[in-house]
FIVO-836242 format. One line per 2 residues: number of its first residue (from 1); their letters; for each residue x, y, z of C-alpha. Coordinates in Angstrom, 1 decimal, padded with zeros to 4 digits. Layout:
<pts>
NUM> A> X,Y,Z; ...
</pts>
This chain:
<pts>
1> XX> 000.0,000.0,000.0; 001.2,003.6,-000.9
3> XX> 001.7,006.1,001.6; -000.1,009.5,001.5
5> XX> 001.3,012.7,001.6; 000.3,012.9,005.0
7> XX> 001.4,009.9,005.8; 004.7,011.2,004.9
9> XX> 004.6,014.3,006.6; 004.1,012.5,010.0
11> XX> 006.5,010.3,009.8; 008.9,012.5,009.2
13> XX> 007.7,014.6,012.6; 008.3,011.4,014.5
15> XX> 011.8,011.4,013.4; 012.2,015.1,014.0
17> XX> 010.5,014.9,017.3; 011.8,011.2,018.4
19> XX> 015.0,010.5,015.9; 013.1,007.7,014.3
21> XX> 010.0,006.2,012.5; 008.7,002.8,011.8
23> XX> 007.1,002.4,008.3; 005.5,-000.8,009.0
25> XX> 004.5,-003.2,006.0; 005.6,-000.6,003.6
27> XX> 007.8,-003.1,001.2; 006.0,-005.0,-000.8
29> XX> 006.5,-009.4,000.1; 007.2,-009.8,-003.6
31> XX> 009.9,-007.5,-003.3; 011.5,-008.7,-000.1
33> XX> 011.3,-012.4,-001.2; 013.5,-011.3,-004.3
35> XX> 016.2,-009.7,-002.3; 016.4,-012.4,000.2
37> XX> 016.9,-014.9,-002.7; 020.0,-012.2,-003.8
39> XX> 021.3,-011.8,-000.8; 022.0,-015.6,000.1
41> XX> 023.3,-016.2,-003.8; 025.5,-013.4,-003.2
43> XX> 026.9,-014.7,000.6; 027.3,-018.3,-001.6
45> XX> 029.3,-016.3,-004.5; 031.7,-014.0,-003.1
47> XX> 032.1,-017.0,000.1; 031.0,-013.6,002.7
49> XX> 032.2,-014.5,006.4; 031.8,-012.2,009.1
51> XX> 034.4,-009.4,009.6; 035.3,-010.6,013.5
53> XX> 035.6,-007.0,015.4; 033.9,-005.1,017.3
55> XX> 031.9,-003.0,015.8; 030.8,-005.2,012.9
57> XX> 030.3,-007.9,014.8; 032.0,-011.8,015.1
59> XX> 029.1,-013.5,014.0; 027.2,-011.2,011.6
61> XX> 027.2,-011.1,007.9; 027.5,-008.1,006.1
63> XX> 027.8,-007.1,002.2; 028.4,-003.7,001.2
65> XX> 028.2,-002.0,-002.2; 025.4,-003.6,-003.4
67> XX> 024.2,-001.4,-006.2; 026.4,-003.6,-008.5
69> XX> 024.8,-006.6,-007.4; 021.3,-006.7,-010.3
71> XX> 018.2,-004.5,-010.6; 016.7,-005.4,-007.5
73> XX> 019.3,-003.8,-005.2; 018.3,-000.6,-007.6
75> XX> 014.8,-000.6,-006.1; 015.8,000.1,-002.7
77> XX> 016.9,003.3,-002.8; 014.0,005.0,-004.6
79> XX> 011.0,003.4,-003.1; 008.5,005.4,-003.0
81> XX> 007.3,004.5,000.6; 010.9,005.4,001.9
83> XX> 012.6,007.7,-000.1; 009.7,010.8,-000.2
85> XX> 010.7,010.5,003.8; 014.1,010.9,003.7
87> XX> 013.8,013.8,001.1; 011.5,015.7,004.2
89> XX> 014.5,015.2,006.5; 017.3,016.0,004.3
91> XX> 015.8,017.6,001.0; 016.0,016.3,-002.5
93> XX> 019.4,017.2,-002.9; 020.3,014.2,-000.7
95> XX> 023.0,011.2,-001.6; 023.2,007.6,-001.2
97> XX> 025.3,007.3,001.3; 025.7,003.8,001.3
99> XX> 023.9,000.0,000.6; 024.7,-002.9,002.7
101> XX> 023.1,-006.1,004.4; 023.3,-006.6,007.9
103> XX> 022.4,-010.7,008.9; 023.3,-010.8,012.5
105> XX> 023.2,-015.1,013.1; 022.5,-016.7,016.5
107> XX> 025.0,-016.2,019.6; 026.2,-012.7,018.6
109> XX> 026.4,-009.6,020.8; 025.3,-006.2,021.0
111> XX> 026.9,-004.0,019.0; 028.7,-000.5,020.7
113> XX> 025.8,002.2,021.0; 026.8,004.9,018.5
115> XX> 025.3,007.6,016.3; 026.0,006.9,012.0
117> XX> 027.1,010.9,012.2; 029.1,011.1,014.9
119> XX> 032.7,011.1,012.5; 031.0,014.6,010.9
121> XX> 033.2,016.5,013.1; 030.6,019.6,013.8
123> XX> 028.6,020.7,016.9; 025.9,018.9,018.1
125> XX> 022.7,018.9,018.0; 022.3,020.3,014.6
127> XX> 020.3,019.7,011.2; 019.9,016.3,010.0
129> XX> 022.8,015.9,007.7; 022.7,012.2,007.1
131> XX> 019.4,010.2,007.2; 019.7,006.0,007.5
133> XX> 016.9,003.7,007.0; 016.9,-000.4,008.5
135> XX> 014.5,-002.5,006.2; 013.4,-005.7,008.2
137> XX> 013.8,-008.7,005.6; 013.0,-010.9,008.6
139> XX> 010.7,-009.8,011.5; 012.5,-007.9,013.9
141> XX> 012.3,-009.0,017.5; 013.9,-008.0,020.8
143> XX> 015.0,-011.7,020.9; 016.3,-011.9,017.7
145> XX> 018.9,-008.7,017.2; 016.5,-005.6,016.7
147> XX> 018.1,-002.8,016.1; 018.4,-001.0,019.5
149> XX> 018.0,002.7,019.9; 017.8,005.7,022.5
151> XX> 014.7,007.8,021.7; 015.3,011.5,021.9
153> XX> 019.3,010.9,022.0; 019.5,012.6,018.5
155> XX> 018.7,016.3,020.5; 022.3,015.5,022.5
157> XX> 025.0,018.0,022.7; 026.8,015.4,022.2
159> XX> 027.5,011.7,020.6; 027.9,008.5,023.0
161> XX> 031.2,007.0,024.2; 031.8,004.1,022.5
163> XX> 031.7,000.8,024.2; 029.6,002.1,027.2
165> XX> 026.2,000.9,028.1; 023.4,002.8,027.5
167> XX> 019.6,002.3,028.0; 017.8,001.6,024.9
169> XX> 015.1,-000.2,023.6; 014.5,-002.8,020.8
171> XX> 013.4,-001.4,017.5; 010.9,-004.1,017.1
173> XX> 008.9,-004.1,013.4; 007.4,-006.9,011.0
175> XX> 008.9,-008.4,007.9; 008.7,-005.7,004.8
177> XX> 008.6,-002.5,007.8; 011.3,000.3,007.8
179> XX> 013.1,002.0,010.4; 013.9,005.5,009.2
181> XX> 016.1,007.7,011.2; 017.8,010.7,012.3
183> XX> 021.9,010.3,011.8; 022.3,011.6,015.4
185> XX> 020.3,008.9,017.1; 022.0,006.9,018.8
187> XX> 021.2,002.9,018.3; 022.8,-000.5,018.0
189> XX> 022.2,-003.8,016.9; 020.9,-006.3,019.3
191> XX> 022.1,-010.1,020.7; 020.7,-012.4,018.9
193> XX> 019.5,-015.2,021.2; 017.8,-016.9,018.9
195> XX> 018.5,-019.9,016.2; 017.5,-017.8,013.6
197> XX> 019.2,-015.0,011.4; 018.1,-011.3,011.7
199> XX> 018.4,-009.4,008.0; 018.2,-006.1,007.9
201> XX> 019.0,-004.0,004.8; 020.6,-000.4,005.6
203> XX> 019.9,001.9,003.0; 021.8,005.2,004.2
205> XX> 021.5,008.8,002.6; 023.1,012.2,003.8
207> XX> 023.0,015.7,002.6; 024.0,016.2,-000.8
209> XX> 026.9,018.2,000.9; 028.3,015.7,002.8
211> XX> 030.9,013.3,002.0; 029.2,009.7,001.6
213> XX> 030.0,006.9,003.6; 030.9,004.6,000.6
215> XX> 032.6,006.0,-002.3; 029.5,005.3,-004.7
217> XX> 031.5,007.0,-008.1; 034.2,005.0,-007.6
219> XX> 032.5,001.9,-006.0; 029.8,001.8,-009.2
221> XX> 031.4,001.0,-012.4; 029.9,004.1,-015.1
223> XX> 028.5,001.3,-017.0; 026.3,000.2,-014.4
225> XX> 024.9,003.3,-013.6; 024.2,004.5,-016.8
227> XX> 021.5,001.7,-016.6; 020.2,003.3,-013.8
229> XX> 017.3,005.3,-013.7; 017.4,008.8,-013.4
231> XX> 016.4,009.3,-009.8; 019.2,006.7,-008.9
233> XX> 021.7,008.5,-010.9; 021.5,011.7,-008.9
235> XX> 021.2,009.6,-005.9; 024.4,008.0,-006.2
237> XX> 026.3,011.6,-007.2; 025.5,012.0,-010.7
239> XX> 024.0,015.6,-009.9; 024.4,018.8,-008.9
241> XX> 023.4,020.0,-005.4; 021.8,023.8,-005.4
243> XX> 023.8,024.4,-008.8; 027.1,023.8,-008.1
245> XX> 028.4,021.4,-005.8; 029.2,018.5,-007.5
247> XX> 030.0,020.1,-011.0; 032.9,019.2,-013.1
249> XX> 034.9,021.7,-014.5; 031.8,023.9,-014.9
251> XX> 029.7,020.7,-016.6; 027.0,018.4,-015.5
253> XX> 028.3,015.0,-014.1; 025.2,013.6,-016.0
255> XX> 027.3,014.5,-019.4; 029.8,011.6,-018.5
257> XX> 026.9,009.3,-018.8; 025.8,010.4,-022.1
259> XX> 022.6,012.2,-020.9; 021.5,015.8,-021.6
261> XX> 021.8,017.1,-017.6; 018.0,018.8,-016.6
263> XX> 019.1,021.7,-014.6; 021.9,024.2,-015.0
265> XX> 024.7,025.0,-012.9; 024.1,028.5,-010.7
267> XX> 026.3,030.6,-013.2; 024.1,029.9,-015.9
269> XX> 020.6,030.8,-014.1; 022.6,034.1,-012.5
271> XX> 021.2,037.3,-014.1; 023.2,040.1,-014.0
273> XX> 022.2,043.3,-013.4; 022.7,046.2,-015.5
275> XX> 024.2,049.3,-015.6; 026.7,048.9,-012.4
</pts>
């Protein structure tokens, strides 16, 4: 089911007022069945293990980049449940920031409290400049590894120590809901004390003036994204944000995909006034 404009709209007062919002049910099954079935051919593939630290976890799988990894992987980032939400926190100037999978598997720990802007080395609390979304491709339980957050901590002068304990509560959501949330709140992902796998999908934006996370020119072969549609090329840098940053030497980064760019860089929309 679609979301309404209002819809929209209050969610993204949850996250201004709270730091996050649950979409629930808002991915369609078909679509979350496909990307399961991708995710485990791609963990078979490219023989994934866990990464063994900290922060990533000992016994949870993870697989970044996965915009090169087929058409349904292009989907995520544009649906239109999510995306229209983000866009009210950030604005539509906004940049994938990055694309992994997150499967945490049975016996792992909490991961550290932190907050995903807390490198952005600027006061806090300030405006949203990075915006990250959890889709639950299993249910999400407080047993299982939901994500764990502090309501409210996104309003903090400051970002939490890493490795201390913090209260927090589970994130809890059905299969096909989304998490959407402010960069600043602080949250973590759960023990699993289950026999079963939590998979989440972190789909990640920021502010079309921050750096992104994962270097998505480089990381994206041009080929690949020339296939991509329009929306997704901006998405992952092939824009311009307010008519100019992003620009190469004074052209369109859409040019180096062979596309006729929409909008003009700020030089060429300046009129200058006469007669000074």
């Amino acid at each position: 089911m679609d979301l309404t404009v209002q819809q929209f709209d209050e969610h993204a007062e949850n996250i201004r007022r709270d730091g996050y919002s649950i979409v629930e049910n808002a991915i369609e099954p078909g679509l979350i069945d496909e990307l399961t079935e991708h995710l485990e051919r791609l963990e078979r593939e490219l023989s994934i293990v866990p990464a063994d630290n900290l922060f990533e976890g000992s016994k949870t799988v993870r697989i970044y980049n996965l915009l090169v990894h087929g058409p349904a992987f292009e989907r995520i980032p544009v649906h239109r449940n999510i995306l229209p939400i983000v866009e009210r926190v950030l604005d539509r100037g906004c940049l994938i920031s990055s694309l992994s999978s997150i499967a945490i598997c049975a016996d792992e720990i909490p991961q550290p409290i932190h907050a995903d802007d807390q490198l952005i080395p600027i006061p806090k609390p300030h405006v949203a400049t990075v915006c990250n979304s959890m889709w639950a491709i299993t249910d999400f339980t407080e047993a299982n590894g939901a994500t764990r957050i502090v309501p409210g901590s996104h309003l903090s002068d400051h970002s939490p120590e890493y490795g201390k304990s913090y209260d927090s509560i589970a994130a809890e959501m059905p299969k096909g809901s989304v998490m959407v949330y402010h960069g600043s709140l602080w949250h973590g992902g759960g023990r699993n004390t289950t026999t079963d796998r939590r998979v989440g999908i972190a789909m990640n934006y920021c502010a079309g003036y921050i750096r992104q996370q994962e270097n998505q020119q480089l990381g994206i072969p041009r080929q690949i994204a020339a296939r991509f549609e329009p929306r997704l090329q901006e998405l992952v840098g092939y824009g311009i944000y307010n008519g100019l940053i992003g620009h190469i030497d004074k052209t369109h980064p859409k040019e180096l995909l062979g596309d006729n760019p929409p909008d003009r860089l700020v030089w060429d929309t300046a009129t200058p006034e006469r007669g000074q």
